[in-house]
C-alpha positions in Angstrom: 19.3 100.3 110.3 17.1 98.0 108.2 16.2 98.5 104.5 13.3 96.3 103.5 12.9 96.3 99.0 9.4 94.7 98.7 8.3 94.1 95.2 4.5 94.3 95.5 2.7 97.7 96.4 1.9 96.3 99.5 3.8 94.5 102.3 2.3 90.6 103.6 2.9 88.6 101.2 0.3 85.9 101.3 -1.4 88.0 104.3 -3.3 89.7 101.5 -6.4 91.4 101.8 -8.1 92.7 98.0 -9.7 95.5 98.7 -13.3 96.1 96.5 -15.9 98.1 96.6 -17.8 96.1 98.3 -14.7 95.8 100.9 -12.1 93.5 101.9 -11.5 89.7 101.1 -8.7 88.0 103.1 -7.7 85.9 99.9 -4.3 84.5 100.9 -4.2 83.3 105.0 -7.3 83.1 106.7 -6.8 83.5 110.4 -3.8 81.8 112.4 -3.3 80.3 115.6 -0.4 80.9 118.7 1.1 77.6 120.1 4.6 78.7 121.1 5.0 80.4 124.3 7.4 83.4 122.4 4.6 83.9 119.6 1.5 83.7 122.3 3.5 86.3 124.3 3.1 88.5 120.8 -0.4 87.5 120.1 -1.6 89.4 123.1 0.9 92.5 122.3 -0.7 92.7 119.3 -4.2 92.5 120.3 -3.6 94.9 123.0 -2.3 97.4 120.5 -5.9 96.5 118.5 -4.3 95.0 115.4 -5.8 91.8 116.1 -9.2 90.2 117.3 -10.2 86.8 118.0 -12.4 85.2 115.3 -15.1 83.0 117.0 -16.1 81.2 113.7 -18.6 78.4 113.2 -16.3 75.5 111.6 -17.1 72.6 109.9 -16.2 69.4 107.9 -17.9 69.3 104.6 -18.0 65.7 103.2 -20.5 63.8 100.4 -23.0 66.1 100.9 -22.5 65.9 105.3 -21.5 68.5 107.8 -19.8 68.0 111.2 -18.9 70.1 113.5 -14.9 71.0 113.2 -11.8 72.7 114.6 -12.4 72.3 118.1 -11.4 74.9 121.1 -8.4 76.4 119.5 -8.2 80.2 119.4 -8.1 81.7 115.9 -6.5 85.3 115.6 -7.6 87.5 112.5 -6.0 91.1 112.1 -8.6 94.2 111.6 -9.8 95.4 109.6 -8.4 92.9 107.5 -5.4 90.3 107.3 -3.0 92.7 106.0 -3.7 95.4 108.3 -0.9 93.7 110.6 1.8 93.9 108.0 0.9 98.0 107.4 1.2 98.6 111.1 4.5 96.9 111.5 5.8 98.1 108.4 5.1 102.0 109.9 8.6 101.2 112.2 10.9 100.4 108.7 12.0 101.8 105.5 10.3 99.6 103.1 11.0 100.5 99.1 8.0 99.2 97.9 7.4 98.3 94.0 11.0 97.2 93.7 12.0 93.9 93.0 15.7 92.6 93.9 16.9 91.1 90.7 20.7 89.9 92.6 22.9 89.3 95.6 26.7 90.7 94.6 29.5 90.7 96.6 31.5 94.0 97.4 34.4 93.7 99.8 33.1 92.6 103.1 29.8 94.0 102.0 27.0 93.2 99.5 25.2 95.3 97.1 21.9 94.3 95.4 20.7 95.0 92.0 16.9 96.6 92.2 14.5 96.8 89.3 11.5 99.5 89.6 8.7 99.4 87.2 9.2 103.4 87.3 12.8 102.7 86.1 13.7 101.4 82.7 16.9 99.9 83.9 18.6 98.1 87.1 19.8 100.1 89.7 22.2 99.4 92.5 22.2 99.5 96.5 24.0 99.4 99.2 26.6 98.5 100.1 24.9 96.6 103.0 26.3 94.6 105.9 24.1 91.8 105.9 21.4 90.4 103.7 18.1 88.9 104.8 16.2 86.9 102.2 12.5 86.6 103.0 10.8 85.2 100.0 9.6 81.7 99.2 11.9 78.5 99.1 12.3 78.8 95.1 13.0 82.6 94.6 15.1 82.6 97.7 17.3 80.0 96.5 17.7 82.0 93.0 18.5 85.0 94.9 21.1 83.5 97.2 23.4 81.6 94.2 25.9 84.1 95.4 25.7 81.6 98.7 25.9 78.2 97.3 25.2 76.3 100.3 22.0 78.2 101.1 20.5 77.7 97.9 21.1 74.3 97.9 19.2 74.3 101.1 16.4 76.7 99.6 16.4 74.4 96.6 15.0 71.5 98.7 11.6 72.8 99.8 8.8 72.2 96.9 6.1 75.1 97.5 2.5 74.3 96.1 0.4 76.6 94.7 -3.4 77.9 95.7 -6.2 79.2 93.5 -8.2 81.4 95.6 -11.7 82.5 95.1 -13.6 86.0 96.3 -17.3 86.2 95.9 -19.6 88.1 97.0 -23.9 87.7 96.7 -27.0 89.7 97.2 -28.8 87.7 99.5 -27.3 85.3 102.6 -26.5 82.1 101.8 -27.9 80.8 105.4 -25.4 78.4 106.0 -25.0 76.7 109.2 -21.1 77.4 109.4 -18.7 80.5 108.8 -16.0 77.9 108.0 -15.3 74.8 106.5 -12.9 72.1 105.3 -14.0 70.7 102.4 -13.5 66.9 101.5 -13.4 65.2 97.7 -13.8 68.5 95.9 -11.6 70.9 94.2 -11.5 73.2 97.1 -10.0 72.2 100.0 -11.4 75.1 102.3 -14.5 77.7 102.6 -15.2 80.8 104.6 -17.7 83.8 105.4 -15.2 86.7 105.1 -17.7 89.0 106.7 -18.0 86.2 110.1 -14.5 87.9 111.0 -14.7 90.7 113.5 -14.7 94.3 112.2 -15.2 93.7 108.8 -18.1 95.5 106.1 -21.0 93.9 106.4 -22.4 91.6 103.7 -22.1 87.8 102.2 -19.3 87.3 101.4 -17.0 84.1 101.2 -13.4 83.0 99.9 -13.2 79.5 99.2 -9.3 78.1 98.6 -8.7 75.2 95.9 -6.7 71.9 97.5 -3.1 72.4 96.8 -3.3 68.9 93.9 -6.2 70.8 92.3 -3.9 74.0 92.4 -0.8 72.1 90.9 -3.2 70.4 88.2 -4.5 73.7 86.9 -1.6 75.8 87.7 -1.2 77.3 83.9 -5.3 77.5 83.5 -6.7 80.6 82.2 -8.0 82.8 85.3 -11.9 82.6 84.0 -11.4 79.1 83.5 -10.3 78.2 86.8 -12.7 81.1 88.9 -16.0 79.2 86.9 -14.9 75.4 87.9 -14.2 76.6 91.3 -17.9 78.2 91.6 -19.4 75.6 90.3 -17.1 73.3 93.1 -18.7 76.4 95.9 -21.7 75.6 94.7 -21.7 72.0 94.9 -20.0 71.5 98.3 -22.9 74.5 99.8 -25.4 73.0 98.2 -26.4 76.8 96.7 -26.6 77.3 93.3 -26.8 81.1 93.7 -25.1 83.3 91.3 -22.8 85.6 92.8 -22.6 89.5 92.3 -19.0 89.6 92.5 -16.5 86.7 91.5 -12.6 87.2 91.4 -10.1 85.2 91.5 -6.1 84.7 92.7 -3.6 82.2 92.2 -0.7 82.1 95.0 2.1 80.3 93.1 3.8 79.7 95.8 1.7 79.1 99.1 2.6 75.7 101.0 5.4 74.3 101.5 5.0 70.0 101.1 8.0 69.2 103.6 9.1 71.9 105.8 12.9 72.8 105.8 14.2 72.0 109.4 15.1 73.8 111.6 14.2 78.1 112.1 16.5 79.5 109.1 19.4 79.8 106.8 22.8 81.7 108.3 26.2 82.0 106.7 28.1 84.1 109.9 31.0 84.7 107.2 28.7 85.7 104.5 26.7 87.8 106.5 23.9 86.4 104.6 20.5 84.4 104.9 16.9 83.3 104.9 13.6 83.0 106.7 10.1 82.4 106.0 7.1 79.9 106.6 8.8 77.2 104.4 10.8 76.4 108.3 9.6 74.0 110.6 10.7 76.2 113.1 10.4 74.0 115.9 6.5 73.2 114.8 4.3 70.6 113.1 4.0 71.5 109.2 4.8 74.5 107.8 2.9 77.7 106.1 1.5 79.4 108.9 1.8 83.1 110.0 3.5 81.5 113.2 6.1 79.9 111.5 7.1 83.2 109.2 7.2 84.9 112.8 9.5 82.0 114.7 11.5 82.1 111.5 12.5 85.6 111.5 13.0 86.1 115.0 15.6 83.1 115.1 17.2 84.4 111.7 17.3 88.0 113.5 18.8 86.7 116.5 21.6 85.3 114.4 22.6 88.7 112.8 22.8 89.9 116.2 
């Protein structure tokens, strides 16, 4: 029986979709792509339950003004109606605690119980006892978290995680751009795409363009305003429109990509009955960050309580 305390409303982490009026913006990952054999095999579960559809996006390089044709004949995967519709349909098969935020890991016999803060709640609570903890949270927290587990966090400790402004905007008329996607190079933003290009979503024009992860780190602490006008002005300049949008919003992920991957699938104590997954694993692939990698992660770490 598993018990899953998420502290945001919602579960997905970084598979984030802000929901507007206007509709959805996939703000945190934009699609993802299948090379292992075990995650292919669940691609096409998925899709056959009609979670996920392919996205057939024009992709580009941007460059000093040139565009190229980019990205080649790999198949890119989107969930519908937006990225974190995949998260609410697994999440229907556990008992998620949503809105409550695990504040520590402490010992109780050969059990653990965790300390759980709820905005609802003026004070900590405690749960548990539990048999076994799984830590799924980026390198930094997860090494806070698991202090109890000295050996872990010194692991956890290792992996550096950049951070990502990301911008939502939305205008009246279409753009008329010859791509749906784009990398962008020698600008603040690093990539660029028409939301609405991805199957089943509202209609309309509108884009999500991600800052590079230097630019991120540079203007980590900047105002929100300040950072959602010098990336629109970077939109603007690497589209070549000057158009105003109708909607502008902005979100910073502080802790999006991991520089060096940790080795290897996940962290395990067998005595402790305790550990950690996540994207910030190689997991057996090249880089890190991906949707695959969160998946290869917690199968192997899953496999290991087991």
């Amino acid at each position: 029986r598993v018990t899953v305390y998420e502290k945001n409303p919602a579960s997905g982490g970084r598979m984030h979709t802000r929901e507007t009026e206007l509709g959805g913006f996939d703000v945190g990952a934009q699609y993802f792509t299948a090379r292992s054999a075990a995650f292919k095999k669940q691609v096409m579960a998925w899709r056959q339950a009609g979670w996920l559809a392919r996205w057939d996006g024009r992709l580009a390089k941007l460059e000093a003004g040139r565009m190229q044709k980019a990205g080649g004949n790999r198949q890119r995967w989107v969930a519908v109606p937006g990225m974190d519709a995949l998260c609410r349909q697994l999440a229907q098969e556990v008992d998620v605690r949503r809105e409550q935020r695990v504040m520590a890991i402490e010992g109780h016999g050969d059990a653990w119980l965790l300390k759980v803060q709820a905005d609802s709640v003026p004070i900590a609570a405690s749960a548990g006892p539990f048999d076994a903890v799984i830590v799924a949270l980026p390198a930094p927290q997860a090494a806070s978290l698991l202090q109890i587990a000295p050996a872990l966090a010194q692991q956890a400790a290792k992996v550096h995680l950049a951070p990502c402004w990301a911008l939502a905007l939305a205008f009246q008329e279409t753009l008329d751009l010859p791509y749906d996607g784009a990398w962008v190079h020698g600008s603040r933003l690093g990539w660029i795409a028409r939301d609405t290009s991805k199957p089943q979503r509202r209609p309309g024009e509108h884009w999500v363009a991600q800052a590079t992860p230097g630019w991120s780190s540079e203007h980590l602490e900047d105002a929100p305003e300040r950072a959602r006008d010098k990336l629109l002005k970077a939109f603007q300049e690497a589209t070549g429109r000057a158009v105003q949008p109708v909607y502008a919003a902005i979100h910073c992920w502080r802790f999006a990509q991991a520089e060096r991957p940790l080795a290897g699938a996940c962290l395990w104590q067998a005595k402790l009955r305790i550990g950690a997954c996540g994207d910030w694993f190689a997991a057996g692939l090249e880089g890190s960050g991906r949707v695959e990698n969160a998946w290869l992660s917690g199968l192997a770490l899953a496999e290991q309580v087991a």
